[in-house]
C-alpha positions in Angstrom: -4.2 1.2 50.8 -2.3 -0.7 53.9 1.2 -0.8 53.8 1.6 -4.7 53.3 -0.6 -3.8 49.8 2.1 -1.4 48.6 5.1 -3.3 49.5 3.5 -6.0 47.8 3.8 -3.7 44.8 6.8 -2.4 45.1 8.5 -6.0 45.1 6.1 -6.8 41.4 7.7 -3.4 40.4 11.3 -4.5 41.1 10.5 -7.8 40.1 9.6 -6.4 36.3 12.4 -3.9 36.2 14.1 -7.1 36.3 12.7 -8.5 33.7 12.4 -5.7 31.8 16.5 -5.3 31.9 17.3 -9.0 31.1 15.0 -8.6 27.8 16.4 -4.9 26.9 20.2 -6.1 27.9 20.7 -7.5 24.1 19.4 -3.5 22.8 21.7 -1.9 25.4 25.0 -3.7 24.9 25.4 -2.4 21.6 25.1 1.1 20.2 21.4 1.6 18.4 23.4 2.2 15.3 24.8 -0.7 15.2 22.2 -3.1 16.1 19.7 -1.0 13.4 22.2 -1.5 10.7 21.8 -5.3 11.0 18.4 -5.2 10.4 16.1 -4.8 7.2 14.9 -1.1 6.2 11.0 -2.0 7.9 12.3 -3.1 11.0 14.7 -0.4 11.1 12.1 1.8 11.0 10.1 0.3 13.7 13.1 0.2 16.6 14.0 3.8 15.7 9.8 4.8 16.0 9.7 2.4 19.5 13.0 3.6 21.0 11.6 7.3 20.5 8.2 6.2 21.6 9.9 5.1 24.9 11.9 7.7 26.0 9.1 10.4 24.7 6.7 8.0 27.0 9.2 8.3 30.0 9.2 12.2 29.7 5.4 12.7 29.4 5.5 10.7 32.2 7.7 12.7 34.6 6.1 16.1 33.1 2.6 14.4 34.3 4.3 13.8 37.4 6.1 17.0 38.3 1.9 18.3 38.5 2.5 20.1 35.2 -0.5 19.9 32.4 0.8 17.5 29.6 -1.3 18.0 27.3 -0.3 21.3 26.4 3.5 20.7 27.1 6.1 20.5 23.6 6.8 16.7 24.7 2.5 16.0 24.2 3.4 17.4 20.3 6.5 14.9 20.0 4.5 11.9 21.4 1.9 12.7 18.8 4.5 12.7 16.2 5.9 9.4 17.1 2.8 8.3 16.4 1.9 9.2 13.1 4.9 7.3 12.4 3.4 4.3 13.7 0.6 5.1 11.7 2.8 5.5 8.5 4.6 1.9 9.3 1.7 0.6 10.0 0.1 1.9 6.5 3.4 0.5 5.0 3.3 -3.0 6.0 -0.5 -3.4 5.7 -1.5 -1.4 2.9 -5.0 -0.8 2.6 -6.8 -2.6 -0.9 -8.2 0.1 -2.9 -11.1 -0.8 -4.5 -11.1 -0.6 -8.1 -13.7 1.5 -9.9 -14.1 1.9 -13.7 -13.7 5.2 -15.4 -16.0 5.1 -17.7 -15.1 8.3 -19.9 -11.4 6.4 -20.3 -13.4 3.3 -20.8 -15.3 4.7 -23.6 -12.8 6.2 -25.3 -11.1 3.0 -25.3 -13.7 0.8 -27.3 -14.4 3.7 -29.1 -10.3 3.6 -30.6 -10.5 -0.2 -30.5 -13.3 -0.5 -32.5 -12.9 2.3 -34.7 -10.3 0.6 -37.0 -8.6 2.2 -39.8 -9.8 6.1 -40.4 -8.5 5.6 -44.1 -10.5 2.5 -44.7 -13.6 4.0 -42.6 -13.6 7.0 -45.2 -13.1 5.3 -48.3 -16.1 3.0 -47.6 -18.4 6.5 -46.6 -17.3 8.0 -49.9 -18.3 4.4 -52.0 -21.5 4.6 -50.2 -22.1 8.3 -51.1 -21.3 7.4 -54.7 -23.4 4.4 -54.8 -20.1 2.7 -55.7 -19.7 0.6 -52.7 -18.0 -3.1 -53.0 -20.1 -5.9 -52.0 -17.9 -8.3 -50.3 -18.8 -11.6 -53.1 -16.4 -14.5 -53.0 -16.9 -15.9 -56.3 -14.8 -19.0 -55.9 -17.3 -20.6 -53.6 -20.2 -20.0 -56.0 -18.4 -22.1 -59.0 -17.1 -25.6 -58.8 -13.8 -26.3 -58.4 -12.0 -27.6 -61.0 -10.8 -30.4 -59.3 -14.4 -31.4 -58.7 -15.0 -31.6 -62.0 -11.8 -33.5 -63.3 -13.3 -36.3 -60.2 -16.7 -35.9 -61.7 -15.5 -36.6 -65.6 
């Protein structure tokens, strides 16, 4: 790479450290504490994941730097941690839909109570049918005429 390349780089570098301060100046002015306690539980959770996410990204990156093998370094297990918490936020916000499925056992069961009625009734009628007793439901006012029918009919 020619040297006009790289100071050409250097200068965007600058240039977003720049930026980069102006938009983390109203994070820095306060303590974290207080600037989390103004928020709602959610986002709480989110700047205390992304703040820890930062500075556990800044260290892998100077471990990765120094030469030394990240991957197997205690910050690699910490970066992995932070994100399984973004995982669980994430799982949080957007849970997933479960799709239903019927049990049918519990189902069964179910009808089976519902439409069993009363166990006292359900016995009596079993025993009138053993007997040769058993009550034929008749309705015997439908089968005469009324009596105001026949007071019209006189």
């Amino acid at each position: 790479m020619d040297s006009a390349g790289l100071v050409a780089l250097i200068e965007k570098l600058g240039d977003d450290l720049d930026d980069l301060e102006d938009v983390l100046l109203p994070l820095m002015r306060d303590p974290l504490v207080e600037t989390a306690g103004k928020l709602p539980l959610l986002d709480r959770a989110k700047l205390y994941v992304l703040t820890t996410y930062a500075v556990e990204s800044i260290l892998f990156s100077f471990v990765r730097l120094n030469g030394v093998n990240a991957k197997e370094h205690p910050v690699y297990r910490e970066l992995t941690r932070v994100k399984q918490y973004f995982d669980k936020i994430k799982d949080h916000e957007f849970p997933a839909q479960k799709t239903l499925e019927l049990d049918k056992p519990a189902a069964a069961r179910i009808v089976n109570h519902a439409l069993s009625g009363n166990a006292y009734t359900q016995l009596e009628r079993v025993r009138s049918q053993q007997q040769g007793t058993a009550k034929t439901g008749t309705h015997t006012r439908f089968d005469e005429p009324s009596k105001k029918r026949k007071a019209e009919d006189t």
